[in-house]
ROMI-169160 format. One record per residue (C-alpha): x, y, z; residue number from 1. Coordinates in Angstrom, 2 decimals, padded with zeros to 5 digits. Layout:
% residues N
c1 c2 c3 i
X Y Z NUM;
...
***
This chain:
% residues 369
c1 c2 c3 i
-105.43 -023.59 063.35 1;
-105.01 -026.98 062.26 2;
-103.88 -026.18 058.89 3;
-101.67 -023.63 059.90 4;
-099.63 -026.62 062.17 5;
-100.09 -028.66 058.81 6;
-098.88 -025.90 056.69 7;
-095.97 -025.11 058.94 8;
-094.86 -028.97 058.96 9;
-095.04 -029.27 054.94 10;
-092.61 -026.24 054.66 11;
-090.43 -027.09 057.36 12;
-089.62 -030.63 055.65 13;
-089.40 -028.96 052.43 14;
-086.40 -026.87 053.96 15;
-084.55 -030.10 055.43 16;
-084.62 -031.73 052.04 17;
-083.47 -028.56 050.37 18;
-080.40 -028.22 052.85 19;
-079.66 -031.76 052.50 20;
-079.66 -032.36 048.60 21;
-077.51 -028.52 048.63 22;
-075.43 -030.84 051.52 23;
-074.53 -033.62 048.83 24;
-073.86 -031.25 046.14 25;
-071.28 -029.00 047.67 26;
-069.51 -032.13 049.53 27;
-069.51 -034.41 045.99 28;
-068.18 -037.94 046.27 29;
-065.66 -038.95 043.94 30;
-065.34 -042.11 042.16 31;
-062.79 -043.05 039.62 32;
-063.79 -043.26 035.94 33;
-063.44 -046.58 034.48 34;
-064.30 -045.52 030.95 35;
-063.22 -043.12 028.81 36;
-063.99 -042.74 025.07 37;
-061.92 -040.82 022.59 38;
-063.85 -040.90 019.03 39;
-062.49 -041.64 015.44 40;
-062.22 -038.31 013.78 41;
-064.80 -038.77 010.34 42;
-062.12 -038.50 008.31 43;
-059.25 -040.63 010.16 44;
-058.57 -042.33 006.83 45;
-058.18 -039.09 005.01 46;
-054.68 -037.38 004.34 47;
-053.80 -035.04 007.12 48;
-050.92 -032.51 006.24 49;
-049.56 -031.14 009.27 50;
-047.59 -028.78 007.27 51;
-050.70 -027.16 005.87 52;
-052.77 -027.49 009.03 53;
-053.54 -025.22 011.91 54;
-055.06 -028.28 014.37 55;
-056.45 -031.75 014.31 56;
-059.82 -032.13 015.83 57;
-060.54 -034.06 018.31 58;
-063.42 -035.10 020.36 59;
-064.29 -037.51 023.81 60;
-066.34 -038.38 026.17 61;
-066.22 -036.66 029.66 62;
-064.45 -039.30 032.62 63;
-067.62 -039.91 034.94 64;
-065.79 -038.37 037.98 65;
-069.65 -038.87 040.00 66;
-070.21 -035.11 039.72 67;
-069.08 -032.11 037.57 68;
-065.70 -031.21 037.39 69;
-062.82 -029.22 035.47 70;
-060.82 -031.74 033.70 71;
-057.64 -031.37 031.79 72;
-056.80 -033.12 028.76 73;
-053.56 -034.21 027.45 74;
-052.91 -035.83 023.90 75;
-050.32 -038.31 023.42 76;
-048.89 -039.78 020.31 77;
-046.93 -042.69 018.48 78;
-045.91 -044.31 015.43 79;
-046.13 -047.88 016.55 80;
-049.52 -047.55 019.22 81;
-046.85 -048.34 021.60 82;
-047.90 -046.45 024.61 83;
-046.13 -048.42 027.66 84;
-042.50 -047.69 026.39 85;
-040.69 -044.78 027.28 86;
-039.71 -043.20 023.94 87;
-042.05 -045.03 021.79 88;
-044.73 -042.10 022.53 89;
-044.53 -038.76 022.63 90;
-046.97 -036.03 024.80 91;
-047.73 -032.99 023.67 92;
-047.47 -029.77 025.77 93;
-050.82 -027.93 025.16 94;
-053.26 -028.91 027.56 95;
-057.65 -028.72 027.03 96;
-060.29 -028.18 029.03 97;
-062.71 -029.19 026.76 98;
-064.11 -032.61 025.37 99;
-063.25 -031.07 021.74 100;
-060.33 -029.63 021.03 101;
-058.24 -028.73 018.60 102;
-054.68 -030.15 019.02 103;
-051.95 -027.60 017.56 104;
-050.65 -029.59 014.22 105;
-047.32 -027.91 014.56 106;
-046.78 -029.93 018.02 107;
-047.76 -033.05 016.19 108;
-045.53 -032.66 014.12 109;
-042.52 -032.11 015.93 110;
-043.35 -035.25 018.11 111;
-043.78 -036.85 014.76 112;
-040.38 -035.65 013.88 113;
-038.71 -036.87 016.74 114;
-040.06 -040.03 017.06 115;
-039.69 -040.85 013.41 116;
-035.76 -039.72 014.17 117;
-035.45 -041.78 016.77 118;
-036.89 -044.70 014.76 119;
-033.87 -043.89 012.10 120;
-035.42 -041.64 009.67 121;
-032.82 -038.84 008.62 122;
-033.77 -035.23 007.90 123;
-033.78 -035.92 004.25 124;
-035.84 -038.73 004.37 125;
-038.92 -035.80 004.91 126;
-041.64 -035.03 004.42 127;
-043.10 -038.38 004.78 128;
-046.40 -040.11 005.25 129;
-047.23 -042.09 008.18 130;
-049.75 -044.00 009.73 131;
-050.03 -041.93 013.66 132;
-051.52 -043.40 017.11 133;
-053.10 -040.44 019.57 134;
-054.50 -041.08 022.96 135;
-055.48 -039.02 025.75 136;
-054.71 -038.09 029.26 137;
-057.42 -036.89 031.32 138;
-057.03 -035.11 035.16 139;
-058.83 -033.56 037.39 140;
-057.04 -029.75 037.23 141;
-055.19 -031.23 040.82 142;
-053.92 -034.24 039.38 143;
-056.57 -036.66 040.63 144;
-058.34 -039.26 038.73 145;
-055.82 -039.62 035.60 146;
-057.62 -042.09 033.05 147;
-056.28 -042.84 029.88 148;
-058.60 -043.13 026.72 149;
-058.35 -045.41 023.63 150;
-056.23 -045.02 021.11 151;
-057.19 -044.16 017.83 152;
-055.47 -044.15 014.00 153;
-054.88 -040.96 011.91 154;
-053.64 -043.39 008.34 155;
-052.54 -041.28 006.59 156;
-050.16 -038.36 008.44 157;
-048.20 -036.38 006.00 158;
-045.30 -034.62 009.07 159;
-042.62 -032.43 007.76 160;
-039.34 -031.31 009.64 161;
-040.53 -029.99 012.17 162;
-037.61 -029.49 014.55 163;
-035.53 -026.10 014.49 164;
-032.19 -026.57 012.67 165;
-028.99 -027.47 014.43 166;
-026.42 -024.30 014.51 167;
-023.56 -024.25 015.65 168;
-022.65 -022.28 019.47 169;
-022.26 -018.51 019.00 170;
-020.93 -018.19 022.52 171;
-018.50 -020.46 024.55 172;
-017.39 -020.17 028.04 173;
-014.71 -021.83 030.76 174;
-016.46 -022.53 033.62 175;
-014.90 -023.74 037.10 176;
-014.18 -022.38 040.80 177;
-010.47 -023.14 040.65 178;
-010.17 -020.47 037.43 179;
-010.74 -017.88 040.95 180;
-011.82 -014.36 040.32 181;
-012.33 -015.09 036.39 182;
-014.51 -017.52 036.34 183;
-016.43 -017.81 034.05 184;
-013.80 -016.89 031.57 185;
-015.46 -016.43 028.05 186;
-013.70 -017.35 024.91 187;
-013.07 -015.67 022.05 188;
-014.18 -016.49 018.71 189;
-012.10 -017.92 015.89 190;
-012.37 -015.78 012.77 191;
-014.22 -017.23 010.08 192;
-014.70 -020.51 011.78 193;
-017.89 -021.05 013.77 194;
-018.32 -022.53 016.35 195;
-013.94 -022.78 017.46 196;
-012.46 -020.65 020.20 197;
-010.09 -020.29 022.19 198;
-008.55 -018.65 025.27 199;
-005.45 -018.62 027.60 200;
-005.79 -019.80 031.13 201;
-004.03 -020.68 034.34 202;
-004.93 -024.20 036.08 203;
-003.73 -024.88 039.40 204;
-002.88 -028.42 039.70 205;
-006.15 -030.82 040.14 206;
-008.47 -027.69 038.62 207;
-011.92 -028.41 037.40 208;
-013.27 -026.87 034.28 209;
-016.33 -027.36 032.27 210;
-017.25 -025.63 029.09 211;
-020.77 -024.24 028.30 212;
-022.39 -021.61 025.93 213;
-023.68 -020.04 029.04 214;
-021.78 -018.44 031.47 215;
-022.92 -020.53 034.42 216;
-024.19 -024.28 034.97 217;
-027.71 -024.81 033.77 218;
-027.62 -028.09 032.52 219;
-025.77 -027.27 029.05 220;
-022.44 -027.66 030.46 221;
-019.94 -030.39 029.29 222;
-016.51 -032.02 030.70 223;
-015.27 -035.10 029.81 224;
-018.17 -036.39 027.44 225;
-015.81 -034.47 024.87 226;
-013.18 -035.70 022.89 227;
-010.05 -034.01 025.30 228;
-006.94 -033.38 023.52 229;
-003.38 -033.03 025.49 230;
-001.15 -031.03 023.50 231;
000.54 -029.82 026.53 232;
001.08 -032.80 029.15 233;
-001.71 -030.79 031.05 234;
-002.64 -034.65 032.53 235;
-006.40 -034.46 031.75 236;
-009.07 -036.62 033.60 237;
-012.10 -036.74 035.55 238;
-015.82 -038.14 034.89 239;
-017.73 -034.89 034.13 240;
-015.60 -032.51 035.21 241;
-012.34 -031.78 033.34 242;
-009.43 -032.67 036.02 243;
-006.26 -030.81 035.40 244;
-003.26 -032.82 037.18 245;
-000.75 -030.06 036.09 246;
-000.47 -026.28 036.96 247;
000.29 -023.94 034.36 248;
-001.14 -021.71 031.55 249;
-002.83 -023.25 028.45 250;
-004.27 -022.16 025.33 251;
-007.51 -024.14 025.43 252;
-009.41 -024.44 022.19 253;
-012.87 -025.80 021.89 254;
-013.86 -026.93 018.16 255;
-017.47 -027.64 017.60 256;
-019.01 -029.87 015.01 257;
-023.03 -030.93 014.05 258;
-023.51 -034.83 013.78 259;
-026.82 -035.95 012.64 260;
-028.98 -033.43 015.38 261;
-025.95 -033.84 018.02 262;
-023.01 -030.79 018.46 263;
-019.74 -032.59 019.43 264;
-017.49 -030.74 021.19 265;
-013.41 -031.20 020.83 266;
-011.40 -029.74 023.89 267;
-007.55 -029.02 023.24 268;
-005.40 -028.36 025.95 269;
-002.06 -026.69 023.98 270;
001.19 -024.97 025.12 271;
000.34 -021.27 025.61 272;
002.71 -019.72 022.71 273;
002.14 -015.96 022.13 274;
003.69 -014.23 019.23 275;
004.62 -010.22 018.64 276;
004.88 -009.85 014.80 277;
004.43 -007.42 012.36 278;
006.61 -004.18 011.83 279;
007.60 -003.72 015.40 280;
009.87 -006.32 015.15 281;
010.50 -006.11 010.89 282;
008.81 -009.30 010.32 283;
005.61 -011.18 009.68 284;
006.38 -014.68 010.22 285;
005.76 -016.17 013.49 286;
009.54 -016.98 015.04 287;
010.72 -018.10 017.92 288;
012.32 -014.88 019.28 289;
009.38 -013.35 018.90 290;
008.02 -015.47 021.43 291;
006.28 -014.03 024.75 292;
007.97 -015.43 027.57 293;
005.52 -017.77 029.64 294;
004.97 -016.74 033.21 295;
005.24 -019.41 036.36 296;
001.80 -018.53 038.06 297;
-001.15 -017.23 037.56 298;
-000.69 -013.43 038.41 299;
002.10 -012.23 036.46 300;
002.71 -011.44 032.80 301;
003.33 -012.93 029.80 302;
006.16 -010.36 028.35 303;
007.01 -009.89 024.65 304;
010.45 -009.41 023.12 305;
011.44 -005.36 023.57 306;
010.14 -003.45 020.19 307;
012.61 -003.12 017.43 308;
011.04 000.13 015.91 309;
008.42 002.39 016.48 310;
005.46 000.99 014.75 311;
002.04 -001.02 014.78 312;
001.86 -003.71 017.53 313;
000.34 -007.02 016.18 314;
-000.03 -010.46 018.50 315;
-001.57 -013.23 018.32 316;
-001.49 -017.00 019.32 317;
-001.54 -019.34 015.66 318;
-003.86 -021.92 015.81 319;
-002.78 -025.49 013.89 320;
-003.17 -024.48 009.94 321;
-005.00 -021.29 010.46 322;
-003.82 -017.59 009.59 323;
-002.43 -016.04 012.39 324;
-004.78 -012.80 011.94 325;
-007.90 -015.16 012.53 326;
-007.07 -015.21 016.45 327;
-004.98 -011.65 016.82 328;
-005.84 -009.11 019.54 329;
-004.22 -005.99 020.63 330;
-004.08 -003.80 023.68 331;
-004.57 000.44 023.56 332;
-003.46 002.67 026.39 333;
-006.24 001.52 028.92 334;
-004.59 -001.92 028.96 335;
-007.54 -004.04 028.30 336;
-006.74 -006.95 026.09 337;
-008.60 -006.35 023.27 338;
-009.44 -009.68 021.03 339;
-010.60 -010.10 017.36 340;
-012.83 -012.41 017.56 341;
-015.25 -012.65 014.70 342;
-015.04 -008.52 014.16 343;
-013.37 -006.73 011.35 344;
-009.71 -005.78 011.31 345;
-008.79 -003.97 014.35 346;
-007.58 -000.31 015.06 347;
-003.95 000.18 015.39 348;
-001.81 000.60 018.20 349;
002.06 002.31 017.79 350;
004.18 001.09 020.13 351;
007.70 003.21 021.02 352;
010.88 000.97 020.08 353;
012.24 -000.56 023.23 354;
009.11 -001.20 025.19 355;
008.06 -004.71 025.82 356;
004.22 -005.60 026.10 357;
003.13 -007.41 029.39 358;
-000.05 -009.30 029.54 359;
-002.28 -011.40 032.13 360;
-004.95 -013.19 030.52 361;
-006.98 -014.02 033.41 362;
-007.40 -010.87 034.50 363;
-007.39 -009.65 030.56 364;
-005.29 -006.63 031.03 365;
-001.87 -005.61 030.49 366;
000.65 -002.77 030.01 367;
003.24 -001.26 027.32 368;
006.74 -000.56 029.63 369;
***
């Protein structure tokens, strides 16, 4: 009986010690690493081509986080092992959860690229061959614990262009509330010459316009941090947003140019001239009487001189230097503006001798009367 009780006792303290040491390992205490190693590739010294190169290799030593834990891994890099100045490092967006990883070479490079452009290097100036500083981030996966390791040198770092080329803006649109029911209004290309357009609109006095590629604000939109031309005594202002003093229509014309890895935008305000040419009035050259007549709000028409003979209707508004063909539209029987644009030549339209053309473009449509 005796060494049943004694029996009994042995396993019944062997069960309290298993409960508590499961206890401490499913409540772990956390302590913040103080150490945390990242190791000089073997061949640090050696060229490294990122242009040739799938990864770079790299390998650390686990943050002692006082128990076992998923932990994230960031790399960071630099030309100058400057790692305390905003913009003298760069981090990388692929993230590792293990202690060796293999960091993409093609994101190296482009925060090679970048920081070597910001440094003053121009785009012709690569490929070139530089000595590069990495580091890493490590995180528990909810953010807790962030230690940073050493940094180490990669000598000899051959980085190529990396970066996407600049192109000019396929798309451009007028953004603003006070352009009413047509906002956004999207402008129409400029034939043969990316990255111009153009469009007519009505202001109201103190109206606030923007310009963007996309047809709504997302953070691409600009106002005043282009150059603004007044052509048109439109009395242009603001800080961001493009203040209008003036009510009235205005052909608007946005020219785009690349400088360095920057697109600057030019924003002309001009007087609204629209021009009937072409056989329905015998002649080709743009001339005064051929003029539309410029409406005094927003809502009614711009309205052509009547049709001298029955034949092809050609408009257009002329645009400083350019041929007058390179911003022509034309309207068919559904009376929908149609523009050029970039496209080919148009179809043709005949329009009966005596009938004006009358034409809103903020609601783009019109009628032949």
């Amino acid at each position: 009986m005796k060494k049943i009780n004694i029996l009994a006792s042995l396993l019944l303290g062997l069960t309290l010690f298993t409960a508590c040491d499961d206890d401490r390992t499913s409540n772990p205490t956390f302590q913040q690493p103080t150490t945390f190693v990242l190791n000089t590739p073997a061949y640090a010294t050696a060229v490294y081509d990122l242009e040739k190169s799938a990864s770079v290799e790299l390998t650390c030593s686990q943050p002692d986080y006082g128990f076992t834990a998923p932990t994230i891994y960031t790399a960071q890099v630099s030309l100058t092992n400057d790692f305390s100045t905003d913009g003298a490092y760069l981090t990388l967006p692929s993230t590792y959860t293990s202690a060796k990883m293999n960091v993409s070479a093609s994101e190296i490079a482009r925060a090679a690229t970048n920081l070597a452009l910001s440094n003053g290097k121009a785009e012709d100036e690569f490929p070139i061959t530089t000595k590069l500083y990495v580091r890493l981030k490590a995180a528990l996966t909810d953010g807790k614990g962030e230690i940073y390791s050493n940094a180490i040198a990669l000598d000899n770092v051959r980085v190529y262009f990396a970066l996407d080329p600049v192109v000019l803006p396929a798309t451009m649109n007028i953004i603003g509330d006070d352009l009413g029911d047509a906002n956004p209004v999207e402008m129409v290309p400029v034939n043969g010459n990316a990255g111009m357009f153009w469009h007519i609109v009505y202001v109201p006095a103190g109206g606030k316009l923007k310009f963007n590629i996309a047809k709504t604000y997302d953070g691409g939109e600009f106002g005043t941090s282009a150059t603004l031309v007044d052509n048109a005594t439109a009395g242009l202002s603001g800080d961001g947003d493009i203040v209008v003093a003036n009510a009235g229509w205005y052909l608007v014309v946005v020219k785009s140019t690349i400088v360095n890895r920057d697109i600057n935008y030019t924003v002309e305000f001009n007087k609204p001239t629209v021009y009937l040419l072409g056989e329905t009035v015998g002649t080709w050259d743009l001339l005064g009487d051929n003029k539309f007549t410029v409406p005094a709000d927003g809502t009614s028409y711009f309205v052509s001189p009547p049709f001298q003979f029955t034949k092809e209707v050609r408009m257009c508004v002329k645009l400083g230097d350019l041929d007058w063909w390179r911003s022509e539209f034309i309207m068919f029987d559904d009376g929908v503006i149609s523009y050029r644009g970039a496209g080919n030549d148009q179809e043709r339209y005949v329009g009966s001798a005596g009938k004006k053309v009358y034409l809103n473009f903020m609601t783009g449509k019109g009628k032949y009367e």
